[in-house]
N, C-alpha and C positions, 0 to 999 in steps of 0.2 A: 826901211820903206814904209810910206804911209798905205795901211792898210783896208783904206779907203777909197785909194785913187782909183779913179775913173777906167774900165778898161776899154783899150781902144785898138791891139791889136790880140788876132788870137796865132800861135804858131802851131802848126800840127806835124803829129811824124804819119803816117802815111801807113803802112802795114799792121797789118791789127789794130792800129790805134782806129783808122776806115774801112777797113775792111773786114770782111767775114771768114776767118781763118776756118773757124768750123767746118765749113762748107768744104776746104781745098785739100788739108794737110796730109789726109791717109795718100792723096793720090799726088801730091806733089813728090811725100817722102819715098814713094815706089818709083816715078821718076826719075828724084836724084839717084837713088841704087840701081837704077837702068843703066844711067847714064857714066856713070863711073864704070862700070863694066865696060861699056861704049869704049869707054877714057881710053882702055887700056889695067885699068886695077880688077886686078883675079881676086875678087871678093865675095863670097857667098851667100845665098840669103840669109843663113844664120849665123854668120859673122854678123852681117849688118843690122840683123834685127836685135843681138848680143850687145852691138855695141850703141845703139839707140838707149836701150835698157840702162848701160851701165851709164851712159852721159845723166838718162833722168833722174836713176835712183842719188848722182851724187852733185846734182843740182839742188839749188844755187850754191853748193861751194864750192860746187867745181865754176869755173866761169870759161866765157867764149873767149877764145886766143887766138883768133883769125890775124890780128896785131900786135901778137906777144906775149901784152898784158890783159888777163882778163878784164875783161868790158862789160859783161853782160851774164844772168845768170846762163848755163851753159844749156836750157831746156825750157826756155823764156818762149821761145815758139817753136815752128818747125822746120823753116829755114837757119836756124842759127844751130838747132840740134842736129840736122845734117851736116852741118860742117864740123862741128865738134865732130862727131861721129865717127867722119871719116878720116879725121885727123889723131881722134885715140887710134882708130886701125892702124894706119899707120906709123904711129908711135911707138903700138904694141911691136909692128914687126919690126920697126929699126930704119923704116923705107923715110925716105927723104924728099922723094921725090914731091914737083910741089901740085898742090892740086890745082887745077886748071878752073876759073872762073867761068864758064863758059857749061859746067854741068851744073853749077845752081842755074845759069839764066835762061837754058835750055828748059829745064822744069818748071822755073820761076812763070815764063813764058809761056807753058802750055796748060800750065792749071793758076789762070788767074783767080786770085778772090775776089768776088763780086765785092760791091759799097754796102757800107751795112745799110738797111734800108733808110733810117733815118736821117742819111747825111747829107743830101737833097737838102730837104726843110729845113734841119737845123743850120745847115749854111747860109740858106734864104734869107733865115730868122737872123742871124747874126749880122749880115749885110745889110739887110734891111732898119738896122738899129744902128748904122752908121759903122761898125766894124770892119778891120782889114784882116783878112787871115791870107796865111802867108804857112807853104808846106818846107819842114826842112827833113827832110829824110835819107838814110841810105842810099833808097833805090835813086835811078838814075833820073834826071830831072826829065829826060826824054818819054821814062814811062808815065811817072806821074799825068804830065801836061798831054799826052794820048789820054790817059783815063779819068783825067777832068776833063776833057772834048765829050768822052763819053756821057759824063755823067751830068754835064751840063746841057748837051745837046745843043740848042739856039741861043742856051742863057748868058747872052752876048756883058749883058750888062753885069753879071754876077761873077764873069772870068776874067772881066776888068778888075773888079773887085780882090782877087787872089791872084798869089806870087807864087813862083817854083823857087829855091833857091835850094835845089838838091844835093845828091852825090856829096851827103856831110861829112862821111866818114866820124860818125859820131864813137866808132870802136876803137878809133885812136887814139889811146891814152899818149897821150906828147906833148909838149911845150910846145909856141911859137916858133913861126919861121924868124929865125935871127938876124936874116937878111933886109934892110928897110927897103932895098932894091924891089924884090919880090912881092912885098907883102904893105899892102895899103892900112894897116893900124896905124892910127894916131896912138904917141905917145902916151894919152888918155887911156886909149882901150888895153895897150897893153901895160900900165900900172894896173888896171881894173882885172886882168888874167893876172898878173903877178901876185895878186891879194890872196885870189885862192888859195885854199888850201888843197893838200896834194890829194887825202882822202877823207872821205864821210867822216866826222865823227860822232858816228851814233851811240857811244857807250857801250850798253849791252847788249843791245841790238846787233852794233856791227861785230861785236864778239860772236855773236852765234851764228855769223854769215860765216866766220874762218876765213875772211879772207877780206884784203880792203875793198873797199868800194870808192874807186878814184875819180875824182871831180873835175881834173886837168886833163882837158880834152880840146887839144889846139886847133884842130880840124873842125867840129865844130864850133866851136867859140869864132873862126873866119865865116860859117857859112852864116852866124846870128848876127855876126859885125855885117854880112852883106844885105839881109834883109833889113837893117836900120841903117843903108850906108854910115855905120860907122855909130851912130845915136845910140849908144848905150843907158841916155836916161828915160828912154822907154820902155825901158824893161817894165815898172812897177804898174805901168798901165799895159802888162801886155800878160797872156796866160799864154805856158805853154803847156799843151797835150800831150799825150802819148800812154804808150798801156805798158812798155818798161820801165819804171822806176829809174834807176842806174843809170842806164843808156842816156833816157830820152828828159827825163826833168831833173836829177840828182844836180847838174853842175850850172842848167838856170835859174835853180831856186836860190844856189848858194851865190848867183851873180845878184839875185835881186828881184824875181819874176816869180809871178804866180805859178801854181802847175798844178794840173787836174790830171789826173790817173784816171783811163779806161779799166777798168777790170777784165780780165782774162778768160776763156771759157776753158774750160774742158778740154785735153788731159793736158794743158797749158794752163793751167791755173793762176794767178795773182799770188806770188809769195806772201807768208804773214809779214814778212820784215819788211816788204813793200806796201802794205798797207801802214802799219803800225809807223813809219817814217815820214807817211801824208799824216796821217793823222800828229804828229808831233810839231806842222809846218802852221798850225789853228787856222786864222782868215785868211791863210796866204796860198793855200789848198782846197783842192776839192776832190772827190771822187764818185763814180758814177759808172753803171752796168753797159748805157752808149751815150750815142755823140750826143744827144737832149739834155744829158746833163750840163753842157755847155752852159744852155743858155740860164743857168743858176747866178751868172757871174752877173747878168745883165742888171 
């Protein structure tokens, strides 16, 4: 990639990458152990405060397996630590039962995090300089596009400006759908998945993670082919966002795209292996405390 080229779209993930997790998490995570009791699962407070503990102290090598394979360090925030969580519980007992989606989105839902304040302006400022940003997140494309209503208010011309192309399932370590039936890739896109490699290779870096850090993420790699219908040579003008490493920039940096790391607060911290693997990406990286550092690229 020329690491000069012009950028001209920005991708963002959407949960801490925008928002102010500070603000939500002690009262989200007492939520989801409401809510699991709610479920039906006879689980204690000191179970679950026991097994919160045991996910952080053995993060990042323990990773999130909401889809088998870890994806994501397993204490990256605090939505993904409550599911780890209650999925060690359950592991410990033997119980198989599956957990029900419906007690994150319960919680998800009642302790929103606010925008962080600067993502108003800094989106302004990027539109205003002729850029497209474009959200590809987890959460569902329905919440986003409510809480960009919010946060744009009448800014009619600036929501023109941005794409949802959500519900990425970026935790799904998998290959493509195999089916040409199904699945609109050209040829093109999927030599361009085929290239990757299956995980990071960091040297010693990812020796001290214990564990891979996998790149092959077919789920997202469709929601990225839908926001370029298909134009994968935009990548080199296009930065992708996000404050997980792994998750959210590991497999588009190795397709070809820029990516800036948010940093993490408090007791969610920024891994040193996620910093020290921006730092090894030179012009083709950035990182930054919030969204202002965006406009560094400009």
């Amino acid at each position: 990639m020329n690491s000069s080229a012009k950028v001209m779209h920005v991708v963002l993930d959407f949960d801490g990458t925008c928002t102010q997790i500070p603000k939500v998490w002690e009262t989200y995570l007492e939520l989801y152990f409401k809510g699991l009791v709610e479920a039906g699962f006879k689980i204690t407070g000191n179970e679950w405060h026991e097994a919160c503990a045991a996910v952080q102290k053995h993060s990042p090598h323990a990773g999130w397996t909401v889809a088998g394979c870890p994806a994501a360090p397993a204490a990256a925030d605090p939505y993904i630590l409550a599911d780890e969580a209650a999925r060690l519980t359950l592991r410990r007992r033997g119980d198989r039962t599956p957990l029900s989606p419906e007690v994150h989105a319960k919680a998800y839902g009642a302790a929103p995090a606010p925008w962080r304040e600067e993502a108003l302006d800094t989106f302004s400022q990027l539109i205003d300089r002729g850029l497209r940003l474009h959200f590809v997140s987890n959460s569902s494309t329905a919440v986003i596009t409510e809480r960009l209503k919010e946060l744009l208010a009448n800014g009619t011309s600036l929501a023109d400006k941005i794409s949802v192309q959500s519900d990425a399932g970026k935790f799904r370590v998998c290959e493509l759908d195999w089916d040409d039936k199904t699945s609109s890739l050209s040829p093109e896109a999927r030599a361009r998945f085929g290239a990757l490699p299956i995980a990071w290779d960091g040297g010693e870096r990812a020796k001290s993670i214990g564990r891979p850090i996998y790149l092959r993420r077919g789920a997202y790699f469709d929601a990225i082919s839908r926001v370029f219908s298909g134009d994968f040579t935009l990548l080199p003008n296009t930065v992708f966002c996000g404050d997980i490493w792994e998750m959210d920039l590991a497999m588009p940096h190795a397709l070809g795209a820029n990516v800036h790391l948010l940093d993490r607060a408090a007791p969610f911290n920024t891994y040193e292996h996620e910093k020290r693997a921006i730092e090894t990406y030179g012009q083709r990286a950035k990182a930054s405390d919030d969204l202002s550092g965006l406009l560094a690229w400009l």
